[in-house]
Structures are given as C-alpha cells and as structure tokens.
C-alpha positions as MATLAB code, in Angstrom:
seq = 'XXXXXXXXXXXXXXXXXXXXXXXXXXXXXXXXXXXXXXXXXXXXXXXXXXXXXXXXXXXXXXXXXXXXXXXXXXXXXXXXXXXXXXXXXXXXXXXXXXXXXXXXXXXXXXXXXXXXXXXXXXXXXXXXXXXXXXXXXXXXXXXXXXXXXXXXXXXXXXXXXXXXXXXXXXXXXXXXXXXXXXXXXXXXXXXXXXXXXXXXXXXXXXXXXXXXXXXXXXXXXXXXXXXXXXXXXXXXXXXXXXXXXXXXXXXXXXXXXXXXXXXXXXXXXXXXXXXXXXXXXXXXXXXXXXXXXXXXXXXXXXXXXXXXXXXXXXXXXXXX';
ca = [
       0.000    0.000    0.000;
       1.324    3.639   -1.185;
       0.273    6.620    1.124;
       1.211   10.187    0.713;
       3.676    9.797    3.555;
       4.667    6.270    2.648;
       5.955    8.710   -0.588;
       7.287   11.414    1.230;
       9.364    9.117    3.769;
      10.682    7.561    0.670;
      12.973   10.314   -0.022;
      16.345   10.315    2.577;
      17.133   13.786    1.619;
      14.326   15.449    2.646;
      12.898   16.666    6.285;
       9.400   15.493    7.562;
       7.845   17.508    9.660;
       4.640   16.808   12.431;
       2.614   18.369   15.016;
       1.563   15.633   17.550;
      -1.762   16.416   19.510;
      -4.219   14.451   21.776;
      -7.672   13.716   21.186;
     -10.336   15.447   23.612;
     -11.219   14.192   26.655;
     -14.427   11.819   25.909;
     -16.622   14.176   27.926;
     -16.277   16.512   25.383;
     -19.739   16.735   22.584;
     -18.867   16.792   19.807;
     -19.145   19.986   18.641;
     -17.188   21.432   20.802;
     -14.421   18.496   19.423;
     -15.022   20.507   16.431;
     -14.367   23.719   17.208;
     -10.903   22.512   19.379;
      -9.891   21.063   15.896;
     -10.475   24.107   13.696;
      -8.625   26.125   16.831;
      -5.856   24.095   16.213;
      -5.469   23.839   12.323;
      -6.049   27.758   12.795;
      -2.885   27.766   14.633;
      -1.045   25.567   12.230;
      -2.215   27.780    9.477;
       0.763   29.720    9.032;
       3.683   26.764    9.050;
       4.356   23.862    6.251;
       3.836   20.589    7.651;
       3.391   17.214    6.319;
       0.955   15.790    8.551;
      -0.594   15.300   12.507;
       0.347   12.871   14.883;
      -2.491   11.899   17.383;
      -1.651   10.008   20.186;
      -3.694    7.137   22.553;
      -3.187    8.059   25.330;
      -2.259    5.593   28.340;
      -2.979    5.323   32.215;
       0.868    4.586   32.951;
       0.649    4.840   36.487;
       1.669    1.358   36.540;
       5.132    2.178   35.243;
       6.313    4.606   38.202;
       5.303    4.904   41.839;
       5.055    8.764   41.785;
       2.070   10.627   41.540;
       0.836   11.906   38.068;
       1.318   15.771   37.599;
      -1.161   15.756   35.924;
      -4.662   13.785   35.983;
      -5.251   10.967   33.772;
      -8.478   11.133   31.810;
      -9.893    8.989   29.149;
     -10.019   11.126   25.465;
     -11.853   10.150   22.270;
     -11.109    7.285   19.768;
      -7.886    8.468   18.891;
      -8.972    7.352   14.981;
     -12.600    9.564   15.148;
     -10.182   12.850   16.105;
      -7.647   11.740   12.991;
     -10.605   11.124   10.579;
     -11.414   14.888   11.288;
      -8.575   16.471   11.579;
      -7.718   14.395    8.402;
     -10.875   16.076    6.395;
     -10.619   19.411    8.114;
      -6.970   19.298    7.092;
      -6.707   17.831    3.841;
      -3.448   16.652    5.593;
      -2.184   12.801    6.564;
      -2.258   11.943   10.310;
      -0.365    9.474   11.727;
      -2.994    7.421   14.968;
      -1.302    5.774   17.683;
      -2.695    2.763   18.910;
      -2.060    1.423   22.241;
      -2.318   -2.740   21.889;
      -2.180   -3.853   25.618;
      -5.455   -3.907   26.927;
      -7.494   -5.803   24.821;
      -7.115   -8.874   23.138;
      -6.302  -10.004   19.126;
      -9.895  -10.144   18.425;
     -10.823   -7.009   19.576;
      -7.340   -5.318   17.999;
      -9.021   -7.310   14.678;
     -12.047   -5.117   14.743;
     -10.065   -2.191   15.578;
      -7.861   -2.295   12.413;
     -10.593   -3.228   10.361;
     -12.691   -0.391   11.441;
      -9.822    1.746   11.043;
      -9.276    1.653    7.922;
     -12.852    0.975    6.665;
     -14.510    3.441    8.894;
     -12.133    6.384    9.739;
     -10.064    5.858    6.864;
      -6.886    5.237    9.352;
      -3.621    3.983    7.031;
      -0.531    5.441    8.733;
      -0.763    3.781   12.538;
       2.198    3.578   15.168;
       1.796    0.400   17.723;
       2.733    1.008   21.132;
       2.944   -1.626   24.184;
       2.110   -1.517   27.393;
       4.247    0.935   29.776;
       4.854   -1.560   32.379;
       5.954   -5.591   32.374;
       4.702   -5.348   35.512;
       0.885   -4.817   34.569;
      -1.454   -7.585   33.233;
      -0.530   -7.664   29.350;
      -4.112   -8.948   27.016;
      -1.842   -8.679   23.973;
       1.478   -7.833   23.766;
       3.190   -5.472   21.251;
       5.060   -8.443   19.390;
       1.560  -10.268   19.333;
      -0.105   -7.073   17.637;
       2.563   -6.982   15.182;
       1.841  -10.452   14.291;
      -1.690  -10.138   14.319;
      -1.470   -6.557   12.003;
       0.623   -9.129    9.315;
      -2.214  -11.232    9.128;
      -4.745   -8.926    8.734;
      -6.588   -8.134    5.483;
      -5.945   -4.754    5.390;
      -2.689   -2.834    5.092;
      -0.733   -0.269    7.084;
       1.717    1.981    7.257;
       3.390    1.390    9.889;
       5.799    2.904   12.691;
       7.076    2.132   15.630;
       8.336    4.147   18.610;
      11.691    4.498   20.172;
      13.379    5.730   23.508;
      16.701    7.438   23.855;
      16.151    7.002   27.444;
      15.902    2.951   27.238;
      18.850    2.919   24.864;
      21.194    4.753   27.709;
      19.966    2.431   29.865;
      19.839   -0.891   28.103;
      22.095   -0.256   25.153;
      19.974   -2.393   22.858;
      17.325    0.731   21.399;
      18.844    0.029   18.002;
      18.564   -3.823   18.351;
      14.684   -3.130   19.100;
      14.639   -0.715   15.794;
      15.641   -3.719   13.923;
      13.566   -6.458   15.023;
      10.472   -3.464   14.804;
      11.836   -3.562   11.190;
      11.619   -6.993   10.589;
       8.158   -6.688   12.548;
       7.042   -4.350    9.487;
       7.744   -0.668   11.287;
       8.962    1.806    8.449;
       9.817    4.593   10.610;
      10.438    5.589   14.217;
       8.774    8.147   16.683;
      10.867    9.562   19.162;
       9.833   10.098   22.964;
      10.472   14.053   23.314;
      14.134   15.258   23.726;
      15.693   17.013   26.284;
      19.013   14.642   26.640;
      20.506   15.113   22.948;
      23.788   12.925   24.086;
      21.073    9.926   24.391;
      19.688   10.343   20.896;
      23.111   10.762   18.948;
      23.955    7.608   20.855;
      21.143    5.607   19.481;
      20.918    7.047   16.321;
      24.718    6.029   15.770;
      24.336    2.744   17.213;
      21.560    2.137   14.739;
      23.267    3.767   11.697;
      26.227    1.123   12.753;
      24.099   -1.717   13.028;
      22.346   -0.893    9.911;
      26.015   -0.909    8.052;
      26.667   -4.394    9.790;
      23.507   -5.511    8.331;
      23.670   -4.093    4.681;
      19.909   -3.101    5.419;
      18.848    0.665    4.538;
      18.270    2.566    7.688;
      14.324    3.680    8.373;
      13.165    7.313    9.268;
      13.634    8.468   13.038;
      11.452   11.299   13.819;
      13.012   13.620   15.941;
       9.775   14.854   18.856;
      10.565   17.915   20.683;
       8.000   19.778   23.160;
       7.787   23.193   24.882;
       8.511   23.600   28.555;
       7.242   26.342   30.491;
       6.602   26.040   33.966;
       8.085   23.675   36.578;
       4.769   21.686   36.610;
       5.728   20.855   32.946;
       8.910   20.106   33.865;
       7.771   17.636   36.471;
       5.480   15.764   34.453;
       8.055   15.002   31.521;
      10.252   13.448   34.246;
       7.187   11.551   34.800;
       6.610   10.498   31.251;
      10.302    9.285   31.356;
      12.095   11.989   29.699;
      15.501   12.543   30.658;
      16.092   16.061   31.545;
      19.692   16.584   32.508;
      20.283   18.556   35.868;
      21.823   21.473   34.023;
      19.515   21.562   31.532;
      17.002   21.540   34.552;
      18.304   24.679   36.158;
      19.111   26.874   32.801;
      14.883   26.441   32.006;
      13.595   27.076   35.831;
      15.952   29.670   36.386;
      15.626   31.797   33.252;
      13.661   35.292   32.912;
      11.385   33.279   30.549;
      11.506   29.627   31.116;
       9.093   28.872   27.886;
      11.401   30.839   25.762;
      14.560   29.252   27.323;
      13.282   25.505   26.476;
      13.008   26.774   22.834;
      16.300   27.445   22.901;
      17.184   24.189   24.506;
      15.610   22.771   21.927;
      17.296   23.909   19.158;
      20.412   23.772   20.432;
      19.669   20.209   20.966;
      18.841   19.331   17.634;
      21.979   20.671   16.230;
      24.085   18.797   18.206;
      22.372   15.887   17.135;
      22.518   17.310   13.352;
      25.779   18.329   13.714;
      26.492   14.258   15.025;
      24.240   11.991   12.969;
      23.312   14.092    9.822;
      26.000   12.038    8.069;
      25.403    8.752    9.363;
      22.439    7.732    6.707;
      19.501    7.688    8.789;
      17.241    9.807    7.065;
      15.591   12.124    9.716;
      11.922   13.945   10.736;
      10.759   16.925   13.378;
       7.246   16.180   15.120;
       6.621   19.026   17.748;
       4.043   18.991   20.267;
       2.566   20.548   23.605;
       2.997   18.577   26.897;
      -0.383   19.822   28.039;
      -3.191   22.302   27.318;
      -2.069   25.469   28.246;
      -2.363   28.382   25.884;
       1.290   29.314   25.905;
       2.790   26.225   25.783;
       0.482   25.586   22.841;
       1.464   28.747   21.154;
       4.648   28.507   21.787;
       4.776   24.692   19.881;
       3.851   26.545   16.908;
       7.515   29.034   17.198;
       9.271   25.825   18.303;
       8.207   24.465   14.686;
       8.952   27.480   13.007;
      12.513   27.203   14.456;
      13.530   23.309   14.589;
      12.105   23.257   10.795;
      14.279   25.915    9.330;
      17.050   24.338   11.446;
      16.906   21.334    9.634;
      15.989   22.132    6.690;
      19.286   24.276    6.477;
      21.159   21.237    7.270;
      19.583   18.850    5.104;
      20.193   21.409    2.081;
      23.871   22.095    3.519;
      24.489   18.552    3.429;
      23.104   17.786   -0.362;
      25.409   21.012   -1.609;
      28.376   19.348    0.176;
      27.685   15.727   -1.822;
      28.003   17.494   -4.842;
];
C-alpha cells in the first residue's frame, strides 16, 4: 500500500515535519471536538507541515510509583479525532494505537474499522508501559496479528533514547520493529541530545553491519514552560539533565529558554548523525493544554524546521 507519507518518507534527503496532539477528553460533545480542531489547524495555518500525529493516550501509572502531575483522563477514539482532523486538514495523520489492553480479536475489529470506517492507514503500535501490569496482547503479538490482517498499514514504531542509555539495545529493538514491518520511528520528546546521537549512531552502525537501509527516526521535541511541565516530563520518562534543569527554571522566561534548549539540541544531534544515513523527521508537540505552551509549539516548529531544513540542504550542496 502507497500513502502520501509512505511517498514522502521515501525520499532520505528530505525533512518530515509533524505536530503531535491528543484527542479530547471523551466528555467533550462533539461539537465542541469541532471547534478545538479548527482552533488548532487555525494555529497551524501559518507553518508547512506534512501531517498530525495523534496520540492514545495511556494510564501509565503502573510504570512509576510517583504521583501523576497531571490527571489521567480517558479522550476520544484516537482514529474519530484523525478522521477529522484528516478532512478538516486535507493533511495525513499518523494514529497511535495502544495494543495492551485488549485482546487479538478485539485489535481485529479495531484495524478493520480503522481503515474501513475512519479511513486510518498510517498507525504507530505502542505496548504496554509496564511488564509489571497484566498484558491482554502484547506489542510483538499485535505486530503479528497486524501481518495477518486483510488490510494494510503503514506502519511505525516508537523508540526511547532514554531505554537505549539504559539498556544499550534501542537500536537492536529498531531492527527487530523492522523486521516486525515498522517503516519509521517516533521519538519520545528530547531534552538529553547525548542519548539520541547515541542511538541514532548505534543504529546507523548496526544498519552498516547488516547491509539493510536505515528507516526514518522522527526527531519529537515539546515546549517547557513552567516547573509543573517540567515535572510531568520526568514523569513520562524523559531525561532532563540537571543542568539543563536549572538553565529552564531559572531563566527570565523559562518557555522561551526551552526553545532554545531545543534547538540547540537538535543541532548537536545534526551536527552528530546528519551524516550517518539515517534519514531524519521533526514532530513538535505541547505537553499539556495550556495556551502558551500551545502557542509557543507553533515558534518551536517554526525554528527546529528551518534548522533542519538548512542542514539537510547544507548537506546535499556538500555531496556534490
């Protein structure tokens, strides 16, 4: 199956570029679901991106003992809020799906619907948070069970920096995601560049070992404004070095200060891995709902887009 972004990742030498968002909470009518989508595309108006990212959202209170910042509440079928972003758009979106909880007939009916129903083809699998909780399907199981299925997918697969400095094995996962069917890789957001340029090198290594053709990483980055931000991407398992810590809670403007964090960090991982072969992507998105942090998403696009689309273009002059 050929998508539009199937055809866009196809090309190494160019940048891909997302906004990730979360469906709204499923008290929400439906009209009102409306109006927070055209709010949002009204935002996006004024930058050039190639699609939407909307995420299923997890209870992982089962993978940490600390409290959540911020509450947990259930949001609406993640492939409803594509389908109409999708049409209000006219752009791709990319739907995570979160496999643990039910079982292989009920993950059946979900791909069939979405596809048939919300028109869903670009999909990211993502397992559960914790080995420790009670598992109906497991993420190797759902890949499995998405081979077998009628209909076809484009489809990703996530990766952590964080597990990689860890574990050391993030780029052995990337390939056996690959040889699951994954064509491209979501990152958790980064705020520890050293961790990606790790991985990303391991991988690019591996992938030389292998003779295989590395797949798309796509680089997420995210706003921080206020220490309760702060506190809930620790929570979320983002590594936030200590320094990096201080220089955002002790600035004059801590929202504008994690911008630049930002884009320092992605040039030091440009400046690292832009030569390595893997052929990289940008999907920005807001840690929660507040205005600014919203808002300021939007300038952290503007900024990490231009970045890298300066580098990629530096880097095709300089294979001539």
């Amino acid at each position: 199956m050929s998508t539009l972004l199937k055809d866009r990742f196809a090309d190494p030498s160019r940048g891909v570029y997302f906004v990730g968002t979360t469906p709204p909470k499923d008290s929400t009518d439906m009209e009102q679901v409306s109006e927070i989508a055209d709010k949002l595309l009204e935002r996006l108006s004024a930058i050039d991106y190639d699609g939407l990212i909307v995420y299923d959202i997890q209870d992982e209170s089962s993978r940490i003992s600390t409290p959540r910042p911020f509450p947990f509440m259930q949001t609406h079928d993640p492939r409803a809020y594509s389908k109409l972003l999708s049409e209000k758009s006219k752009h791709p979106v990319i739907t995570y799906k979160s496999v643990s909880q039910r079982g292989k007939a009920e993950f059946d009916e979900w791909l069939t619907q979405a596809q048939d129903v919300y028109g869903v083809k670009d999909i990211v699998l993502v397992g559960s948070p914790s080995s420790a909780k009670d598992v109906a399907l497991p993420l190797a199981k759902a890949y499995d069970a998405l081979a077998e299925h009628p209909r076809d997918f484009h489809l990703g697969g996530v990766t952590i920096a964080e597990r990689h400095a860890k574990k050391a094995d993030e780029h052995q996962r990337l390939m056996q995601k690959t040889a699951q069917g994954c064509s491209y890789f979501i990152s958790q957001a980064v705020y520890n560049p050293q961790a990606t340029i790790d991985l990303i090198s391991r991988y690019a290594r591996e992938c030389r070992t292998q003779d295989v053709k590395p797949k798309r990483i796509i680089l997420t980055f995210a706003p921080c404004g206020s220490a309760k931000t702060l506190e809930f991407m620790e929570w979320l398992g983002i590594s936030v070095p200590e320094a990096t810590r201080y220089r955002i809670l002790d600035a004059s403007s801590p929202l504008g200060e994690s911008i630049r964090v930002c884009r320092n960090s992605l040039e030091q991982i440009l400046d690292a891995c832009i030569h390595l072969g893997v052929p990289l992507g940008l999907n920005i998105e807001s840690l929660t709902n507040r205005k600014e942090e919203i808002d300021a998403a939007v300038r952290l696009f503007k900024l990490l887009k231009a970045t890298m689309d300066l580098r990629l273009a530096e880097e095709a002059v300089e294979a001539i």
